[in-house]
N, C-alpha and C positions, 0 to 999 in steps of 0.2 A: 698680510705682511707680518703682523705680531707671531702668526703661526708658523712661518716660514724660518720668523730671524729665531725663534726658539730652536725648531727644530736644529736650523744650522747650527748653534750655539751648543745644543745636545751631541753632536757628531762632532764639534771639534774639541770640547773637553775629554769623551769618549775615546774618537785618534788617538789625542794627544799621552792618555792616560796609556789605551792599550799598544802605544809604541814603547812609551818607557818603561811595562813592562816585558814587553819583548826583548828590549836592549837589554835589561837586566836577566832575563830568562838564557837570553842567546848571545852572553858577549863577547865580543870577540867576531860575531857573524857577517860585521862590516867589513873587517880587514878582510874577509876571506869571500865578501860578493864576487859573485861572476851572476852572468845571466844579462836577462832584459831588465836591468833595475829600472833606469827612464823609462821605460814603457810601461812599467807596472807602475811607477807616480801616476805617470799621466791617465792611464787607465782609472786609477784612485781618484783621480779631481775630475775625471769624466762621471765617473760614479755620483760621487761629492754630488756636483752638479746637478744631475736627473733627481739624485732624494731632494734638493731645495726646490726643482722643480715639481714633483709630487707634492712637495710640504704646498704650493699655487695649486695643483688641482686640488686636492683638499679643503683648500680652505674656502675656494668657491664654488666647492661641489663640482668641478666640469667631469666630474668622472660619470655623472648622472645624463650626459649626453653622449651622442654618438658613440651606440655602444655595438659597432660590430668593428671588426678586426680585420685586413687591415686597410680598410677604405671607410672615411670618413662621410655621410653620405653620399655613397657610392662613390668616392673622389680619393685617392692617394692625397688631393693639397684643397681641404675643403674652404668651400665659399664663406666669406665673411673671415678672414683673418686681421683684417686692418679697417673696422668698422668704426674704431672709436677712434676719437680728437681729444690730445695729440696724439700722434701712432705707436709711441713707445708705451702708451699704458696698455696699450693690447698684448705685450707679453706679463703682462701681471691682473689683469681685471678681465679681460676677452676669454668668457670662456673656452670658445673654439681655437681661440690662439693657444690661451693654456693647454690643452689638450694636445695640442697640436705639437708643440714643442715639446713634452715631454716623451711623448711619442717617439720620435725622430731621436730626440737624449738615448730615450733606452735603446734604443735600436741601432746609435753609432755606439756607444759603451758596450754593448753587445759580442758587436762584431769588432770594435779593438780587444774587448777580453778577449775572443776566439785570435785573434792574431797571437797577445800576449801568451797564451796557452803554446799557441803553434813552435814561439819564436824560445818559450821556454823548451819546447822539445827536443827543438833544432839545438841547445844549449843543453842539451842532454845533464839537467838538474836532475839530481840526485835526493834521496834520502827526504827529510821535511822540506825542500825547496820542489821538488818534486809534487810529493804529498800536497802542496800548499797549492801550487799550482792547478794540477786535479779536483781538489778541492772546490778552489776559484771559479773555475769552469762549469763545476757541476752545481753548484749558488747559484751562479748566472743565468743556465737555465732554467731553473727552476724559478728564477724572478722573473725572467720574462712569461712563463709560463702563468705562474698567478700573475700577472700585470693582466694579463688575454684574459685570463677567467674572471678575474674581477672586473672587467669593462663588461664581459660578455654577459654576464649576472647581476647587470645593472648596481653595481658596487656592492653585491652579498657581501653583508659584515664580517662574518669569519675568515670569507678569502684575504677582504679588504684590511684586516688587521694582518692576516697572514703575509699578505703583501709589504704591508710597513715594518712587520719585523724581518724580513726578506731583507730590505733593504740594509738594515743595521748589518744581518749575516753576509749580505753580497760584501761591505765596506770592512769587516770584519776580517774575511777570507780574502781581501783585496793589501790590505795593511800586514797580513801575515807572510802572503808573497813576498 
């Protein structure tokens, strides 16, 4: 939990800082939004999300089990998600819970970044809205990509740190959209 509410705590001084340098960098870029603004929020707090929940598998190690990709053994919704009493501590202490949900995080944030991408195109963004966009996109997969290799290399540490700074660039290039 301690490692969780850090991490959160690190990501929202971090937003907060590299928004208002943004605002100061680009001002003026609010009066003249167009695009999927709302969909790029909610993408961001989808993001948001999946790193607290990474900050859970981390800190109980569940990245140390079921490590093949993308059946957990051999099961899309594996056995034992609600083993502990009361049933809400099984998204924070269960490790096959934790796992589990994280999973499912990255892989809906995933596919609303691919939408967000899409819906930026369809909004034929320009110039660094543009750029930010492709960007995004291309972050994204690259973090689910180390997410697979680092499960699949039983958390190898250079992926697994690769991964956690992934994260900061996924939220990075998601805030700059």
């Amino acid at each position: 939990y301690r490692l969780t509410a850090h991490l959160a705590l690190a990501f929202l001084v971090y937003g907060y800082m590299l928004w208002v340098a943004l605002g100061l960098l680009f001002a003026g870029g609010a009066a003249a939004r167009r695009g999927p603004h709302g969909l790029a929020m909610a993408v961001t707090a989808m993001a948001a999300l999946t790193v607290m929940s990474g900050g859970l598998v981390a800190g109980i190690d569940a990245g140390f089990i079921y490590n093949t990709f993308p059946l957990m053994d051999g099961r899309l919704v594996p056995d034992g998600l609600f083993e502990m009493e009361p049933a809400a501590i099984n998204a924070f202490e269960n490790a096959t819970m934790v796992q589990f949900n994280h999973r499912v995080l990255a892989i809906a944030t995933a596919l609303a970044a691919v939408g967000l991408w899409l819906a930026s195109r369809r909004n034929r963004l320009e110039g660094r809205a543009r750029l930010a966009a492709n960007t995004m996109l291309t972050v994204v997969i690259l973090q689910v990509a180390l997410g697979i290799a680092t499960l699949l290399t039983v958390v190898a540490v250079p992926l697994a740190a690769a991964h956690q700074a992934g994260a900061m660039v996924v939220f990075t290039a998601l805030l700059w959209l």
